[in-house]
Each structure stands twice: as C-alpha cells, then as structure tokens.
C-alpha positions as CSV (number, residue, x, y, z in Angstrom):
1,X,-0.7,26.4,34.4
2,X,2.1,25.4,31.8
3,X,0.3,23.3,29.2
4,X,3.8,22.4,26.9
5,X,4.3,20.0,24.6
6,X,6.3,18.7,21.7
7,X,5.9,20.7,18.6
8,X,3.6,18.8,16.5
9,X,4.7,18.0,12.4
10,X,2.4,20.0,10.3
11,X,-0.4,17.7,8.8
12,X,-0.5,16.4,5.2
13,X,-3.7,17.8,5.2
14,X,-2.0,21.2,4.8
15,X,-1.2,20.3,1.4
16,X,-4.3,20.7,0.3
17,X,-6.6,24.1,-0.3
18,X,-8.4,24.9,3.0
19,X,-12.1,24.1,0.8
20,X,-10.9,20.4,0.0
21,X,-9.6,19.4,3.7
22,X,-11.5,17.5,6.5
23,X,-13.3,20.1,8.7
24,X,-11.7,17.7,11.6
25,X,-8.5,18.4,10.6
26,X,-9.0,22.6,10.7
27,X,-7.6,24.4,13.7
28,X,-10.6,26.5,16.1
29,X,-8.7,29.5,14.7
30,X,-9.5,29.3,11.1
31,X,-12.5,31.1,10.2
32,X,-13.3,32.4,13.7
33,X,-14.8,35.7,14.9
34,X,-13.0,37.0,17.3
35,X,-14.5,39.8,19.3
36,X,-12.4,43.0,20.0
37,X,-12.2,44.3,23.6
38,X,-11.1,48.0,24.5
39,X,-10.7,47.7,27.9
40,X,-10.6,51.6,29.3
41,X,-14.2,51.6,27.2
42,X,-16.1,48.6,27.8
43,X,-17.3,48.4,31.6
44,X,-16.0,50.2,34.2
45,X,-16.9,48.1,37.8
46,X,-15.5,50.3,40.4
47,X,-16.5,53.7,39.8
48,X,-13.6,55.5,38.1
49,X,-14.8,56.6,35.1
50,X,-12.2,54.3,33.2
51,X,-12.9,50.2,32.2
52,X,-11.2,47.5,33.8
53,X,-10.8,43.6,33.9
54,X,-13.7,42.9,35.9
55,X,-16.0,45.0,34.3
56,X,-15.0,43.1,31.9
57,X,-15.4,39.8,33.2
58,X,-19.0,41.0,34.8
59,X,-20.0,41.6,30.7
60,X,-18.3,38.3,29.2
61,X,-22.2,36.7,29.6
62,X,-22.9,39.4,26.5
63,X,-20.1,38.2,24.1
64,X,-20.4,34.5,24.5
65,X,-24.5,35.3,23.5
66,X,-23.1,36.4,20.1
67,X,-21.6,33.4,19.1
68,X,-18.2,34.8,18.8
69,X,-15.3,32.3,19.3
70,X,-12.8,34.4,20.9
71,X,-12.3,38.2,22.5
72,X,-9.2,39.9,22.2
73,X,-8.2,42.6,24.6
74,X,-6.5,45.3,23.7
75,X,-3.3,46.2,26.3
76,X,-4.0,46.4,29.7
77,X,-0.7,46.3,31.3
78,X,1.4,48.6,33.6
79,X,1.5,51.7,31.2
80,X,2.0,55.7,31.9
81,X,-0.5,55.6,29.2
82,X,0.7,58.3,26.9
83,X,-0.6,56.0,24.4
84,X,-3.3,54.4,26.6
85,X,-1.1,50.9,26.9
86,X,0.5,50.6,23.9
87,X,3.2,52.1,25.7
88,X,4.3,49.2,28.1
89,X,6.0,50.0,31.1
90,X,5.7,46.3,32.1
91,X,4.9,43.4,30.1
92,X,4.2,41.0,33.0
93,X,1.8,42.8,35.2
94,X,-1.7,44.8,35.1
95,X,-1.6,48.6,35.1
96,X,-3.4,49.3,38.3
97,X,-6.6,51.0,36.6
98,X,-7.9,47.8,35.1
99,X,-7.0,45.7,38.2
100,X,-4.6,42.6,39.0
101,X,-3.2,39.7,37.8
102,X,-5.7,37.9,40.3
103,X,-8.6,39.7,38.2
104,X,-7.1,38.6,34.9
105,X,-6.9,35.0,36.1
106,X,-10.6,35.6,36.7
107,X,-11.5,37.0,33.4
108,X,-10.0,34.1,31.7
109,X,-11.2,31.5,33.6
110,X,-14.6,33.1,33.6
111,X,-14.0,33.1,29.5
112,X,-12.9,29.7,29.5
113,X,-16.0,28.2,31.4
114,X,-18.5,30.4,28.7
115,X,-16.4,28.3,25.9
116,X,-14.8,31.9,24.8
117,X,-11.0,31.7,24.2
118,X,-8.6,34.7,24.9
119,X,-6.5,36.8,22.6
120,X,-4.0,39.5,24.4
121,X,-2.2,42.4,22.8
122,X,1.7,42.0,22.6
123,X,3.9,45.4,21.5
124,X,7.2,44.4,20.3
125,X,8.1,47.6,18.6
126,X,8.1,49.3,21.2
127,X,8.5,49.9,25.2
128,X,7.3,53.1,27.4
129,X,10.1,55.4,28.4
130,X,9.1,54.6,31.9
131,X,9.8,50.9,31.2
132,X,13.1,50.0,33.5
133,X,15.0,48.5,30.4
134,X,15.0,52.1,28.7
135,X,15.6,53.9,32.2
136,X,18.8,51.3,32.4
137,X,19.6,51.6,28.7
138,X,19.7,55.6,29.1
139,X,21.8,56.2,31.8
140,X,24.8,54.9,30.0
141,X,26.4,53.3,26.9
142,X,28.2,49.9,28.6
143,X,25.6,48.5,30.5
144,X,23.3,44.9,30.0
145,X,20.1,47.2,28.4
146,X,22.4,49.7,26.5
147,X,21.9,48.0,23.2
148,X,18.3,47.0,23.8
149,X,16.9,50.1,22.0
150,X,18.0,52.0,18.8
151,X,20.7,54.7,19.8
152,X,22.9,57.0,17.3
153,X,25.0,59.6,17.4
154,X,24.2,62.9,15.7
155,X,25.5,64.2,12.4
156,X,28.4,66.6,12.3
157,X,26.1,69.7,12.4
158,X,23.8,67.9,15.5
159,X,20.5,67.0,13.8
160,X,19.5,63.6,13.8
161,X,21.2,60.7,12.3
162,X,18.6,60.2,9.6
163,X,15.7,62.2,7.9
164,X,12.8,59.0,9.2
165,X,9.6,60.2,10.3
166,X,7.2,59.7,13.5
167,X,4.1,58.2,12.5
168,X,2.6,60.9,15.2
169,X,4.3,63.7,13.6
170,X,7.8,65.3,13.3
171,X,11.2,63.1,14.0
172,X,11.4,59.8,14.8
173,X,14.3,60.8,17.0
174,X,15.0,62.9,20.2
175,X,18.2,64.0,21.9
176,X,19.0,62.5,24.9
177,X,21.3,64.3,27.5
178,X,21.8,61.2,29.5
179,X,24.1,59.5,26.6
180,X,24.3,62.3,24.7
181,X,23.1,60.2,21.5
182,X,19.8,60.1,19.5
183,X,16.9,57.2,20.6
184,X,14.8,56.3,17.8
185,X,10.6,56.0,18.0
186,X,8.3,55.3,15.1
187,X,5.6,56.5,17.0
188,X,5.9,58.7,20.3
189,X,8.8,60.1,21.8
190,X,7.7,58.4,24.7
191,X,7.7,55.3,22.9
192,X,11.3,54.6,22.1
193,X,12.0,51.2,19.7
194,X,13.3,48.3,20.9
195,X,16.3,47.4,18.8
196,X,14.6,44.2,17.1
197,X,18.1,42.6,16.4
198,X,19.2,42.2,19.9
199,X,19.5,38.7,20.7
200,X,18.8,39.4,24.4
201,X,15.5,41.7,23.1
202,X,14.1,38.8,21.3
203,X,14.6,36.5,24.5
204,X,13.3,38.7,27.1
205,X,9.9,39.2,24.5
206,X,9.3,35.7,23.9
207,X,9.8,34.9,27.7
208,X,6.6,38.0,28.3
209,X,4.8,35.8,26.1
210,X,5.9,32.4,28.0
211,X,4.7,34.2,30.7
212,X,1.1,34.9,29.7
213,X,0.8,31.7,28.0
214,X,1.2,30.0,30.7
215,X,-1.5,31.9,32.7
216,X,-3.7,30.2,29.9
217,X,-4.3,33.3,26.8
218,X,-5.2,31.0,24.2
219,X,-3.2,33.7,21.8
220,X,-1.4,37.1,20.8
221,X,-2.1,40.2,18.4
222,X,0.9,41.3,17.9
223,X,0.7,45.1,17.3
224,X,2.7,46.7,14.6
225,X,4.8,43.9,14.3
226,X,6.6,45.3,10.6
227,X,7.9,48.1,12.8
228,X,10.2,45.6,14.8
229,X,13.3,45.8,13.1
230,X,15.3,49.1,11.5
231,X,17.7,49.5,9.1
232,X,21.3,49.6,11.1
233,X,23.3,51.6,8.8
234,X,20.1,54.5,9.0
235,X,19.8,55.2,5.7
236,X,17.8,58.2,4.5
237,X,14.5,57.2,3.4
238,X,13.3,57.9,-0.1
239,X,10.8,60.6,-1.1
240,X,6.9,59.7,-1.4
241,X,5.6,60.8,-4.6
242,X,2.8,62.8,-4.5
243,X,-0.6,61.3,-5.0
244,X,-3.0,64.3,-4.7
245,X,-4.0,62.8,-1.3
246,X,-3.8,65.4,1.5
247,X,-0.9,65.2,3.2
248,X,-1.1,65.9,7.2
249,X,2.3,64.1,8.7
250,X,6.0,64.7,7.3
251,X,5.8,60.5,8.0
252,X,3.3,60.4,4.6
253,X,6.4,62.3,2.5
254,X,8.6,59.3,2.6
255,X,8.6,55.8,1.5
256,X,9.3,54.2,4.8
257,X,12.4,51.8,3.3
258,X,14.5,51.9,6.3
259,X,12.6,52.3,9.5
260,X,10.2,49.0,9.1
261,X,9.5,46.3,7.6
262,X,13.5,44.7,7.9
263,X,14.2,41.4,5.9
264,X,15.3,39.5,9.4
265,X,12.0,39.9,10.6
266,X,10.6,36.4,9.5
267,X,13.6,35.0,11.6
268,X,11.8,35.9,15.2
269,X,8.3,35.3,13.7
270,X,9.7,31.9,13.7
271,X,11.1,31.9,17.0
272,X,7.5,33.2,18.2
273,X,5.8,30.0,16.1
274,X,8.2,27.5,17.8
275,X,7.0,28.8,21.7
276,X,3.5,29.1,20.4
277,X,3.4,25.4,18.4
278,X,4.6,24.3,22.1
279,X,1.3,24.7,23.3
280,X,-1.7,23.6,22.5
281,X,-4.5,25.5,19.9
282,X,-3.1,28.9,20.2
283,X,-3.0,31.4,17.5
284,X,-0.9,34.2,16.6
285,X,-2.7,37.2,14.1
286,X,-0.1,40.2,13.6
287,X,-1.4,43.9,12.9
288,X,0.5,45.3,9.4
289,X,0.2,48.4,7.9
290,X,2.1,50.6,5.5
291,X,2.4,51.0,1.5
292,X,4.0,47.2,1.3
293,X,1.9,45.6,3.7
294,X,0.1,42.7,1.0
295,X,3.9,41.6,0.7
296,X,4.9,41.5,4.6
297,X,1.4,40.1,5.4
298,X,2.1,37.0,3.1
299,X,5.5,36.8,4.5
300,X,4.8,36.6,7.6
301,X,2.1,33.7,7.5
302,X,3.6,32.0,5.0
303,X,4.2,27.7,5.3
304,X,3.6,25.7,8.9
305,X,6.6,27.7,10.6
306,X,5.5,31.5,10.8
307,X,2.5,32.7,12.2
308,X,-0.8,31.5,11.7
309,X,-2.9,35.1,10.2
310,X,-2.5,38.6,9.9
311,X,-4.6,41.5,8.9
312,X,-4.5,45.0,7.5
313,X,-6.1,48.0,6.7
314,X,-8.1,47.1,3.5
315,X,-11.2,48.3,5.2
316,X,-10.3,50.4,8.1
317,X,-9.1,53.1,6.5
318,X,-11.3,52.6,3.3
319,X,-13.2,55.6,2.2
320,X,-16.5,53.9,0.9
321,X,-17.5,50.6,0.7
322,X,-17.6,49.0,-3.0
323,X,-17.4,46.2,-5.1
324,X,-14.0,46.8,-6.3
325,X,-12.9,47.6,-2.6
326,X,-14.1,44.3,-1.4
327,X,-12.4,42.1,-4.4
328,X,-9.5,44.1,-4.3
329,X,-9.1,43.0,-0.7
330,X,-10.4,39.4,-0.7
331,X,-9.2,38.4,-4.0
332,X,-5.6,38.6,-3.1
333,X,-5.6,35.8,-0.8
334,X,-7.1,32.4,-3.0
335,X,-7.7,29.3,-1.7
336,X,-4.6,27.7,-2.9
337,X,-2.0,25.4,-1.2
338,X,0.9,27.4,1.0
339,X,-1.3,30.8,0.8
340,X,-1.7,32.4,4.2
341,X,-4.9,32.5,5.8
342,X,-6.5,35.9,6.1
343,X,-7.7,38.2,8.7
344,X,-10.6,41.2,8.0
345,X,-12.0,44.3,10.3
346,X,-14.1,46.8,9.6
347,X,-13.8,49.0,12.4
348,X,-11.2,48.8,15.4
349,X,-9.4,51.1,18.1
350,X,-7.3,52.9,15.6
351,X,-10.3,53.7,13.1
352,X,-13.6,55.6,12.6
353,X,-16.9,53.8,13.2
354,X,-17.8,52.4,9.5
355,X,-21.2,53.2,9.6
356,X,-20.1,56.6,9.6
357,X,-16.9,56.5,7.4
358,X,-19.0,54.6,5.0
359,X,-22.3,56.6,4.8
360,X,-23.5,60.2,4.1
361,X,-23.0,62.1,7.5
362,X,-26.5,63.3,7.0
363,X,-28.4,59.8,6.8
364,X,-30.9,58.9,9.0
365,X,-30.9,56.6,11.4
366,X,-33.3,54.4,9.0
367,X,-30.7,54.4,6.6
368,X,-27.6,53.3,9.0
369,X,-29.6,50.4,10.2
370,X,-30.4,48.9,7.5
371,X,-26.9,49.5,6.2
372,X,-25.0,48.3,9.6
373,X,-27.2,45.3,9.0
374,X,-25.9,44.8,5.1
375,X,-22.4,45.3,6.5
376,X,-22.7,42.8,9.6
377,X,-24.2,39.8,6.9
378,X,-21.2,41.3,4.7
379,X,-18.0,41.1,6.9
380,X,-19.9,37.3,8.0
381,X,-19.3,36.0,4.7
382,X,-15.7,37.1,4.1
383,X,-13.4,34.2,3.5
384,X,-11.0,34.5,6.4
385,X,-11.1,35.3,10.0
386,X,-13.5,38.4,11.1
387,X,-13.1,40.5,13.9
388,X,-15.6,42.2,15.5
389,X,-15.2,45.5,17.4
390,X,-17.1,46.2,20.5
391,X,-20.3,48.3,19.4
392,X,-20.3,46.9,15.9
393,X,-23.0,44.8,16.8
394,X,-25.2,47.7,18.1
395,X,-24.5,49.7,14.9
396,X,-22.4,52.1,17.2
397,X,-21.9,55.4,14.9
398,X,-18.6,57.9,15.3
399,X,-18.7,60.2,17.8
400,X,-17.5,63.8,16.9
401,X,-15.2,64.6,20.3
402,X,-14.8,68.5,21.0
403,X,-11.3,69.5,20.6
404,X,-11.0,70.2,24.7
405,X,-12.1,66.7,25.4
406,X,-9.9,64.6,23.0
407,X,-7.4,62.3,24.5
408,X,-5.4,60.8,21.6
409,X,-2.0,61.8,20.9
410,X,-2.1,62.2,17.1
411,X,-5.1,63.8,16.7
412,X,-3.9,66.7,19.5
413,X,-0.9,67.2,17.8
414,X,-2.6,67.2,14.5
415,X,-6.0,68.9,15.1
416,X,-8.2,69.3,13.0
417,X,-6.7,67.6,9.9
418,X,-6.4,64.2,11.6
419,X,-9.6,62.5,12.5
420,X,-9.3,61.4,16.3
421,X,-9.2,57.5,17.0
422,X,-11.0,58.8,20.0
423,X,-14.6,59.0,18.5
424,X,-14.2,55.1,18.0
425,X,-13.1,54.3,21.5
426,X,-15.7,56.2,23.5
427,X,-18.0,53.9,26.1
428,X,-20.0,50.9,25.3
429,X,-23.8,51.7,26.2
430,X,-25.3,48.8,28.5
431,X,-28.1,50.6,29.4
432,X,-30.5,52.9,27.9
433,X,-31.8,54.7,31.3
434,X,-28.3,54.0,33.3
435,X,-26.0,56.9,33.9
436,X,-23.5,57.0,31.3
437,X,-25.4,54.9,29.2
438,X,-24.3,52.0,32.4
439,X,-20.9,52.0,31.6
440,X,-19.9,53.4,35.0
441,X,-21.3,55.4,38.0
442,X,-18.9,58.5,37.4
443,X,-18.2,60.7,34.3
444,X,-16.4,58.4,31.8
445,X,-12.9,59.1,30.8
446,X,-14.5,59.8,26.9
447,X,-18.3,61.1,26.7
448,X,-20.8,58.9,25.0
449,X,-22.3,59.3,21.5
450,X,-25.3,61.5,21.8
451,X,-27.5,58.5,19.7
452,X,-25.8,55.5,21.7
453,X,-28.2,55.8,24.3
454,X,-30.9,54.2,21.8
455,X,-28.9,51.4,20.5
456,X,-27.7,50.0,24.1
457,X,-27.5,46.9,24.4
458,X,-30.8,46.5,26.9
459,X,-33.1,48.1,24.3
460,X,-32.0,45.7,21.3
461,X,-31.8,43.1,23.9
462,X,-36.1,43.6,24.0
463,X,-36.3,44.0,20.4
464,X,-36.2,41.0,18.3
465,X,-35.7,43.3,15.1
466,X,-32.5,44.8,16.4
467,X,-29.0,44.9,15.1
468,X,-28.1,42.9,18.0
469,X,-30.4,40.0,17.0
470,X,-29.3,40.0,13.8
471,X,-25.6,39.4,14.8
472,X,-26.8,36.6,16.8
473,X,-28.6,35.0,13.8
474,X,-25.6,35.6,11.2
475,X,-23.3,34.3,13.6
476,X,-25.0,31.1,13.8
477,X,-25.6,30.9,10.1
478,X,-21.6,31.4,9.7
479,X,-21.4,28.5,12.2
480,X,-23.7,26.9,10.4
481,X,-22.3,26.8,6.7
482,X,-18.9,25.7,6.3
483,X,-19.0,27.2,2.9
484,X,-18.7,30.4,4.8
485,X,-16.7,29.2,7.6
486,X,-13.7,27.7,5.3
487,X,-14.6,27.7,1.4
488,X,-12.7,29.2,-1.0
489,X,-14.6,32.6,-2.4
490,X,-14.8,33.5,-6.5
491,X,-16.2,37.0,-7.6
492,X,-18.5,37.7,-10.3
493,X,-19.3,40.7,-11.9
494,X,-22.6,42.0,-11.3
495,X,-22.9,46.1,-11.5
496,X,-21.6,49.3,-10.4
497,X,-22.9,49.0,-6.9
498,X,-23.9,44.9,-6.9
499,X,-21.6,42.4,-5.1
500,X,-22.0,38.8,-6.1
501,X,-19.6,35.9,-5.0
502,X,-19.9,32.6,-4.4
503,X,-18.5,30.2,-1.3
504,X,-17.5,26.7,-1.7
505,X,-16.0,24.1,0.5
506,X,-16.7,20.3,-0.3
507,X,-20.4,19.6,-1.9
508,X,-21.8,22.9,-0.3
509,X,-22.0,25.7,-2.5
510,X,-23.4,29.1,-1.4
511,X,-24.0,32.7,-3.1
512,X,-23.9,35.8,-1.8
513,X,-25.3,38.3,-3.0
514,X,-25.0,42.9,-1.9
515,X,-26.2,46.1,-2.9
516,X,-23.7,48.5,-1.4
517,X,-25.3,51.5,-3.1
518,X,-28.5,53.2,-1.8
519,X,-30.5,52.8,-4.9
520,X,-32.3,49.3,-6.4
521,X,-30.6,47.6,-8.2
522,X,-31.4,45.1,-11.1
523,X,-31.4,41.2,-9.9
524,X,-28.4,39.9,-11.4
525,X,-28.9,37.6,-14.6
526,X,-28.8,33.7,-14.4
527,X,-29.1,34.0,-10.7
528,X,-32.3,32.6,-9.6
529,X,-35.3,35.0,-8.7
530,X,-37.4,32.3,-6.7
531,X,-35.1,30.5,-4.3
532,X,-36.0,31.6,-0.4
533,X,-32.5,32.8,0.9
534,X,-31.4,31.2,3.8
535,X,-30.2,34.8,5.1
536,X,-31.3,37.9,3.9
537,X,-31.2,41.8,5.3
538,X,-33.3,45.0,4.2
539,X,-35.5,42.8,1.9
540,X,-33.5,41.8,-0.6
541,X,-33.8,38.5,-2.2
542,X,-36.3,36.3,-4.9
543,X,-35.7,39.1,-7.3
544,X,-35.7,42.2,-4.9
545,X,-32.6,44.4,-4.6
546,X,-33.4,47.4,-3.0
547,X,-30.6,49.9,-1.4
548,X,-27.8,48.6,1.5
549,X,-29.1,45.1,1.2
550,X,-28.1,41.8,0.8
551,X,-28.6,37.7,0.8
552,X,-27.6,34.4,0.7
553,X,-29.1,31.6,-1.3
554,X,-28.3,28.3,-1.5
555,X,-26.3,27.0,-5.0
556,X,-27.4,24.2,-7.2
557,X,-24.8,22.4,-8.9
C-alpha cells in the first residue's frame, strides 16, 4: 500500500499570501472540515455497549452527506484504557473492542470510495504502562528501552526529583521499586513520558506512523505534541501568579517552564514533515495547549519544513462566546507570507458541549437552536481549517453525568470542581425510537443526554428545518465561496455583541455579519440594508438583527 515518493520543493506559489494564490495550487488540506470521530461513542455494531470500527464504517454514509472533507478518529488502538486510548499499549494494532486491522482497512477503504479522507490520532508524549517498551524499560537500568522514558533518582530526603505537576492532579512522578528511580508523567501515572530526546524514541514513533501511512491514513493529529520533550537537568518550575481564577490542580500553580514545550522540539517535527512530504496529500494538525501555546503553535507550522496546522484551545475552553473572543483568536494568524495556517474547534473530546458552555443553562430549546445554528454558520466562516465534532451538527447539548457513572480520570479524582470531559463524549443518537437512541442494542458504556433523543439524526433527517440541514447547506456554501474557503479575514467594529468581518480571496469579496448576544441589535452603519444574503440563520439580514443570529452578503467593490 506504500505510496512513497520524492519529497517535492515547496512551490513559489508559497511566497505569496494564501488570498492571492491559484486555488490549483492549494493543498485539499487548506480550508477543510474535518469531522471528529470518538470511536467508543459513535456506533457500536456488535452489541457491547462500547463503539467500534465497523460501526463506524456502517455510519461513514452520514458524514460524507455533510460535505465534510475528512474524519479524524480519535485512538483506537491496543489500550488498557485508563485514559480510553490515549494510553497506547500498542501503536500498530487495534485494541480488541473496536475490532481489527482487517476492519480498519475496511473503514478506510469504505472512506476512500465516499471521497472522505482519513485522519488518525498519534500520542507521542506518552505510552501506557502496559506498553512492552516501559515493561522492558522498568525492569532494569542497562537495557535497549532503559532510556526510552524519563527516569531520576530521588532527592537526598526521597521525594521526587522536581516539584512538576500532573495535569490530572498531584506529582508528575511515582516511585518505582523495580529500578528504584522516579518515572516521570504529565498526565497519569499510568501514562509515563517517553523521553522525547532519545534518538531510538524518535525512530521507533516515526516508523508507527510509516506504518499506518502505508495502510493509506491520509494524516495524523498529533495529541499533545508540546508535551514531547522535558527539561533534562529537571529544574523546578516557577510559581503561577494568581489570577483570581479558581484553582482546582496543583498543575495550575506553576508556570510549566520545564516539563513541556522544549526548544528541540521543532527538530522531530521536521523529521515527522520529511516522512509525511514522502507521501502524497497528507496532512499533519498538532493539538497545543498551555499558557505559551500562540508561540509553539507558530513554531511548529512555521515555513515548508514543519507541519502543515495546528490548533488550540481559543474556543474550547472559552467561557462565552464574543466579539473580542473571536478576534482575539482569529486575528493572530493574518494572511501574510510564511504565517502558519490555522486550525479552529468549538467543541471536541476534551471539552463541554458549546451550546451549553456558551448559553444560559436555563434556555429553552428555542433558544439553543437558533443559537447552535448562529454558531454552525459562525465556525463556517472562520479563516482556517474547522473541525467538527460528532453531534455538533445535531446541536448535541452537555450532558450532566451522575458522579457514580463518570468514567474520566480527572474529573473522578477532581469531583465536583472539575467539569467531566465525559458529558461531551456520551453516545451519538441515530435514532429517535431505537434503544439507546440506536447507538447499540445493550446499555452504552456512558448514558445518553435525556434531550438527544429529539435531535437524532433520523428526526432532523425528516425535517428540512433542522440543524442537520442546515450543516449540509453551510457546508456547501463554504465549498462554494473561496472567499470563505481561503481569503484572508479583516475585523470591523460593530457593537458590544455585533461581529462583522469581511472574507477576501482574488475578486470575491464577502461580509459576515453575527449577533452573539440574545437581544436585537442595531444594523451596522454603511453596511447595506437591502442586499438578499446568500446565507443567513434566525432571520437576520436586509436590516434585521435579532438575538443569536447571523449572515452573509455579498461585497461590492
């Protein structure tokens, strides 16, 4: 299945500010959607309770009718599943509860033939403590995996060799009787950290991605991927200062200097380009997080030798939804010559359902679709590549999981001050009269959302009003309009709630126009009040405003 070739020069064309280049000369990647698969909570086909590959595959039919250009699973390999996959015991093979490598050959050919390319998770940071190069690496200090993670001895007095933090809560080391040292973990202690540095670490990742690439994924997500490399000589952290922000973790006290975010990063990411540029059309996007994330993000993606996007967690973890929030966000990555190309989410995995982060808990379910349908037209006309997250496009809400049915590490540990990423991973709803919602014959490994039964996917199938629809529609219109596809975005300001920008790429010239507040607001001056919008949701447009809408009209020169 090898498809390898000579890396190819990058093309004068790059030179140039995406808006001013030759649509021809513009890789699939740039501008996609890419549609974001949970695996354990999309479609379970054998009865289990739990999702798998060929429920997945049996459900492709679905996201090819959105118009999306690409899904990207979420880890589905051989896992113990202490951090359902993320902890990879194996990075070659399928973790038995989603199926084979026969049934992922399946899904992707099934993919392929629906025109749908395919994005798989890749964890670099970090193995499972089950994963045979840690089992090796523990039982003593001389042999070939003994270096491959981060090992230290204690301090004088016994306590750990430096003061970093779990993300999950408490050290980011445990003893280990076995070598009688410390192994480092950013996040569980079940998920101890690859030592980055390791020439023989950074070989045997790239040749896991080899291996999938040439099973034909047309790309990776690399998770966490400013986690990768530590510090050697461990030095202490800094203190955070206090913002007033409520502080659940000892990992929010520090500024984490030492234990992410190394300067000899860059140097694999450009070992990962080289395989991937051997190949044809695939795409790298890298998860980063963390207080100096904007910097690593443009670090990472920066020139023809590093990877191609990246994205963050402007909106994920975003308290409300405003003007400022979206400039803020958008507005640091112009249309200029050597700037990376950008990545955007709303809602993911690791964070709570926007409709619900984003409105009153006590609106009604008016209210939430006619905002989810502001937000879908919203996220559309973003300059950059948009990811969509399974349920987004049925206007899924969070779901409030009882303490004795949660399933996520952090928020056990931290219960009740840390919202569980459970309540966004719970079952996709097929069916509005199917037992659990059709997402499998036997009690699902999360419950549903009480509503979710309504907003299935068969009952906004039948209704040509629904969310669902809509998504459909917007997609095509991104498709449509290069100016939203590729064209360089500029802000104007418009009001406390009002979001007005305008999309450019060649001769076409396009304005969008939101009201992210729930009150009318005031048409914005100098913008005309009689053009018929080639989009628009909630009613706004030819001089209407009203609350959680928005529009998009046509420019004259």
């Amino acid at each position: 299945m090898s498809q390898n070739r000579q890396p190819v020069p990058a093309s004068p064309a790059a030179t140039l500010p995406v808006s001013q280049r030759d649509p021809a000369d513009l890789p699939w990647w740039m501008g996609a959607v890419i549609y974001q698969i949970y695996p354990r909570s999309f479609a379970d086909s054998n009865g289990d309770g739990i999702g798998d590959l060929p429920g997945i595959t049996a459900h492709l039919d679905h996201v090819a009718s959105l118009g999306v250009d690409a899904v990207w699973l979420s880890p589905f390999f051989t896992s113990p599943m202490r951090d359902f996959g993320y902890d990879v015991a194996d990075y070659c093979d399928v973790d038995p509860i989603f199926g084979t490598l026969a049934d992922f050959d399946a899904l992707i050919a099934r993919a392929h033939e629906l025109g749908l390319r395919v994005i798989i998770d890749q964890v670099y940071a970090h193995t499972s403590d089950q994963h045979p190069w840690f089992i090796e690496s523990r039982s003593h200090h001389h042999g070939d995996h003994a270096g491959w993670y981060v090992w230290a001895d204690p301090k004088p007095d016994g306590s750990p060799p430096s003061n970093w933090q779990s993300v999950f809560g408490g050290p980011a080391w445990t003893w280990d009787a076995r070598r009688r040292q410390y192994y480092f973990h950013n996040f569980l202690k079940e998920q101890p950290q690859l030592n980055g540095h390791h020439p023989a670490v950074q070989q045997a990742l790239l040749d896991a991605a080899r291996f999938w690439l040439d099973r034909g994924v047309d790309g990776f997500r690399l998770d966490a991927l400013n986690f990768l490399m530590h510090d050697p000589r461990l030095r202490h952290n800094p203190p955070q200062p206090a913002s007033g922000a409520v502080r659940t973790r000892p990992f929010d006290f520090q500024r984490r200097v030492y234990n992410q975010g190394h300067r000899h990063i860059p140097r694999f990411i450009e070992r990962i380009r080289a395989l991937m540029d051997a190949y044809d059309g695939r795409f790298t996007v890298a998860e980063i997080g963390g207080e100096d994330a904007l910097r690593e993000m443009k670090l990472y993606t920066r020139g023809e030798t590093r990877l191609n996007t990246s994205y963050g967690f402007d909106f994920l973890y975003a308290e409300a939804l405003t003007p400022q929030v979206v400039e803020g966000a958008i507005g640091q990555w112009p249309d200029r010559a050597g700037m990376g190309w950008p990545s955007w989410a709303f809602e993911n995995h690791d964070a709570p359902r926007a409709i619900t982060r984003w409105l009153p808990r006590d609106a009604d379910a008016a209210t939430r679709a006619r905002f989810a349908a502001m937000k879908m037209l919203l996220l559309l006309c973003l300059r950059g590549n948009i990811f969509l997250y399974q349920g987004e496009e049925l206007g899924l809400t969070q779901v409030d999981i009882a303490f004795e049915d949660l399933q996520d590490p952090e928020a056990i540990a931290n219960w009740p001050l840390t919202l569980s990423r459970d309540g966004a991973r719970t079952p996709m709803p097929w069916r509005t009269d199917g037992a659990h919602g059709g997402f499998s014959t036997a009690k699902p490994w999360l419950p549903l959302g009480p509503d979710h039964a309504a907003l299935a996917v068969d009952a906004q199938q039948g209704d040509a009003a629904s969310l669902l629809h809509l998504t459909r529609q917007l997609l095509a219109l991104r498709k449509a309009h290069p100016a939203l596809r590729w064209g360089s975005i500029r802000f104007r300001k418009a009001g406390e709630t009002v979001l007005l920008f305008e999309r450019r790429f060649g001769d076409e010239r396009l304005t969008c126009l939101f009201n992210l507040g729930p009150d009318d607001a005031p048409w914005p001056r100098g913008l005309s009040r009689t053009a018929a919008p080639l989009a628009s949701v909630g009613g706004a447009g030819q001089g209407a405003l009203p609350g959680y809408t928005g529009c998009v009209l046509a420019s004259g020169d």
